[in-house]
Short mmCIF file of the C-alpha atoms (twelve columns), coordinates in Angstrom:
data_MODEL
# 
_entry.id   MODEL 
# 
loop_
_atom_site.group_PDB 
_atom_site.id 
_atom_site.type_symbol 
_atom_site.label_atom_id 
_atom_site.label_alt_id 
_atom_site.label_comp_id 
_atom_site.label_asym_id 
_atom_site.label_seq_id 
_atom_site.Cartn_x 
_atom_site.Cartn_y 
_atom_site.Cartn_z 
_atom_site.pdbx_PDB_model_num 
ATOM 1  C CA . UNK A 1  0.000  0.000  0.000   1 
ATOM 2  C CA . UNK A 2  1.249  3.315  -0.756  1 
ATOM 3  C CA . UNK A 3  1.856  5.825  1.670   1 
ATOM 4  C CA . UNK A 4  0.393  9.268  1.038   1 
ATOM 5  C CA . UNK A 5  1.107  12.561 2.532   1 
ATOM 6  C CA . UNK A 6  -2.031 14.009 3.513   1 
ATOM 7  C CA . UNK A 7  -2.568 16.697 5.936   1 
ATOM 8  C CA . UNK A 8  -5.524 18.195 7.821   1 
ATOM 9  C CA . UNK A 9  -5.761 21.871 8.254   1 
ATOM 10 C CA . UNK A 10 -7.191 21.562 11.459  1 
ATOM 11 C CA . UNK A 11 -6.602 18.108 13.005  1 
ATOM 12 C CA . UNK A 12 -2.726 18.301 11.840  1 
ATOM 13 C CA . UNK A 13 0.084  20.470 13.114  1 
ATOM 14 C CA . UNK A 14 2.398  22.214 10.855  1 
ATOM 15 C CA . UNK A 15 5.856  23.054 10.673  1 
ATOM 16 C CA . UNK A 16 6.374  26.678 9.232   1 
ATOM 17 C CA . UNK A 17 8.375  24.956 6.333   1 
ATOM 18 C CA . UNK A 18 5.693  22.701 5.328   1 
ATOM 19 C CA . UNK A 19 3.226  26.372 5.865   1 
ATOM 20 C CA . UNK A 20 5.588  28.263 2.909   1 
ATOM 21 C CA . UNK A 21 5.582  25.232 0.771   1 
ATOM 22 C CA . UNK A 22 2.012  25.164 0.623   1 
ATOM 23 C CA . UNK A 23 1.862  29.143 0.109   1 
ATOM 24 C CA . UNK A 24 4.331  28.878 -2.143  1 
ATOM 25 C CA . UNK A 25 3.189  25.443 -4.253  1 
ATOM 26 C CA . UNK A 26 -0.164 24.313 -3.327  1 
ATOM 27 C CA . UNK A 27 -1.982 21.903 -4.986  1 
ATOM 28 C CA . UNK A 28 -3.236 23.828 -7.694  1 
ATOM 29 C CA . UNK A 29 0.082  24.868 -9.097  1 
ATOM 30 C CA . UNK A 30 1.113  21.383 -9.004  1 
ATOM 31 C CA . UNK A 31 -1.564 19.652 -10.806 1 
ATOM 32 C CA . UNK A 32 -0.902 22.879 -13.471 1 
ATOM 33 C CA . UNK A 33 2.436  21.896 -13.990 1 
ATOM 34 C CA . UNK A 34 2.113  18.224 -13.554 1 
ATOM 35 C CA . UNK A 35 -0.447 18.521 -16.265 1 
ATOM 36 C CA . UNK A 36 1.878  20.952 -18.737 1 
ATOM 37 C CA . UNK A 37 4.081  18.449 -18.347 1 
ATOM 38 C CA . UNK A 38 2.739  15.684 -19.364 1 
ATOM 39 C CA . UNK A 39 2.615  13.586 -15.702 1 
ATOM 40 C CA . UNK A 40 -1.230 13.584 -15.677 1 
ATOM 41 C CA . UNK A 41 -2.160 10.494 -17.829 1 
ATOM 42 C CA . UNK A 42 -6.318 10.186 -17.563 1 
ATOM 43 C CA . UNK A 43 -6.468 12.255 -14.603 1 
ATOM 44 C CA . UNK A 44 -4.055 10.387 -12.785 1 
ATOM 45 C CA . UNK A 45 -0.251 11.717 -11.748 1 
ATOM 46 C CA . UNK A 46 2.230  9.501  -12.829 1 
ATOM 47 C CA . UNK A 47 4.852  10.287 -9.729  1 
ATOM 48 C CA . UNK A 48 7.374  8.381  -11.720 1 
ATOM 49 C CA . UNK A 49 7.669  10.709 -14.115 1 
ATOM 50 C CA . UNK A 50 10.604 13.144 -14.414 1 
ATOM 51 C CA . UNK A 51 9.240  16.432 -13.925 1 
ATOM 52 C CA . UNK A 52 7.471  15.332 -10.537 1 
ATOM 53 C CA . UNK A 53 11.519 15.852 -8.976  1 
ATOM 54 C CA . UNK A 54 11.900 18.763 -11.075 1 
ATOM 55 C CA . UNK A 55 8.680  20.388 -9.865  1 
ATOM 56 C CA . UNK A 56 9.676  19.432 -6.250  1 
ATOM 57 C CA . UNK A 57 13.696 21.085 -6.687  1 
ATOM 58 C CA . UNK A 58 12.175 23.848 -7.802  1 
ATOM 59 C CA . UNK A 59 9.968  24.580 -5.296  1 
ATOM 60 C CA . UNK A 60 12.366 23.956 -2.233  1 
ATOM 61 C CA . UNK A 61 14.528 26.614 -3.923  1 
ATOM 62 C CA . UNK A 62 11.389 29.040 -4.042  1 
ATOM 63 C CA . UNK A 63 11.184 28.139 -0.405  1 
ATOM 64 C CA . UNK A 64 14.531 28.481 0.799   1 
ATOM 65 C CA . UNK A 65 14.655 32.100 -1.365  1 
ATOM 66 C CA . UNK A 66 11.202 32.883 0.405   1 
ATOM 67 C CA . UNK A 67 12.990 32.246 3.861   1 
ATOM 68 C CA . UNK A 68 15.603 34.436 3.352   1 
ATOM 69 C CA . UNK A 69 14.025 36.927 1.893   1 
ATOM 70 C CA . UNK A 70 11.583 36.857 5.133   1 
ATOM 71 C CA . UNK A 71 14.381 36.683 7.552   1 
ATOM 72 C CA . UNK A 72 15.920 39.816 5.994   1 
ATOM 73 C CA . UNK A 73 12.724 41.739 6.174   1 
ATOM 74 C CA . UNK A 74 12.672 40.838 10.009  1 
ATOM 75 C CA . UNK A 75 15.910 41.665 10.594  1 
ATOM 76 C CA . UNK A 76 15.984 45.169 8.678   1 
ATOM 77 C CA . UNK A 77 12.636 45.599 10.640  1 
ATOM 78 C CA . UNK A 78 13.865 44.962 13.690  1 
ATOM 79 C CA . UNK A 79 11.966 41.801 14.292  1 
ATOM 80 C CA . UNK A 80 12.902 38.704 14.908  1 
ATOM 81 C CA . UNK A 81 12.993 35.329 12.828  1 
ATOM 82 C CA . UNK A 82 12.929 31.673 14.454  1 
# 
């Protein structure tokens, strides 16, 4: 049986990395993609297909460029980030 990653908005807890993945991906922008793609065969995602680890690299650097970009704005703010 395969696992799947599904999460509950409101019986789940989240990490604020998995929180700016989501803001920054999201569901929607993955099936797009998936779909331009070609890794949507009748509706269903093939998750062996090459671009689904493209899609994924590419996000985590959107993330990790979101981060900093938020830590600087905290810092020049004088807040602080965790």
């Amino acid at each position: 049986m395969k696992k799947k990653n599904l999460r509950s908005l409101t019986l789940d807890s989240w990490t604020k990395k998995q929180v700016l993945v989501m803001e920054t991906g999201g569901n929607a922008k993955a099936m797009e993609y998936f779909k331009k793609n070609g890794a949507v065969v009748h509706n269903t995602i093939d998750y062996k297909h090459a671009c689904i680890l493209k899609y994924k690299q590419d996000l985590n650097k959107k993330v990790i460029y979101k981060k900093m970009i938020n830590k600087y704005v905290l810092y020049y703010i004088g807040g602080k980030y965790a």
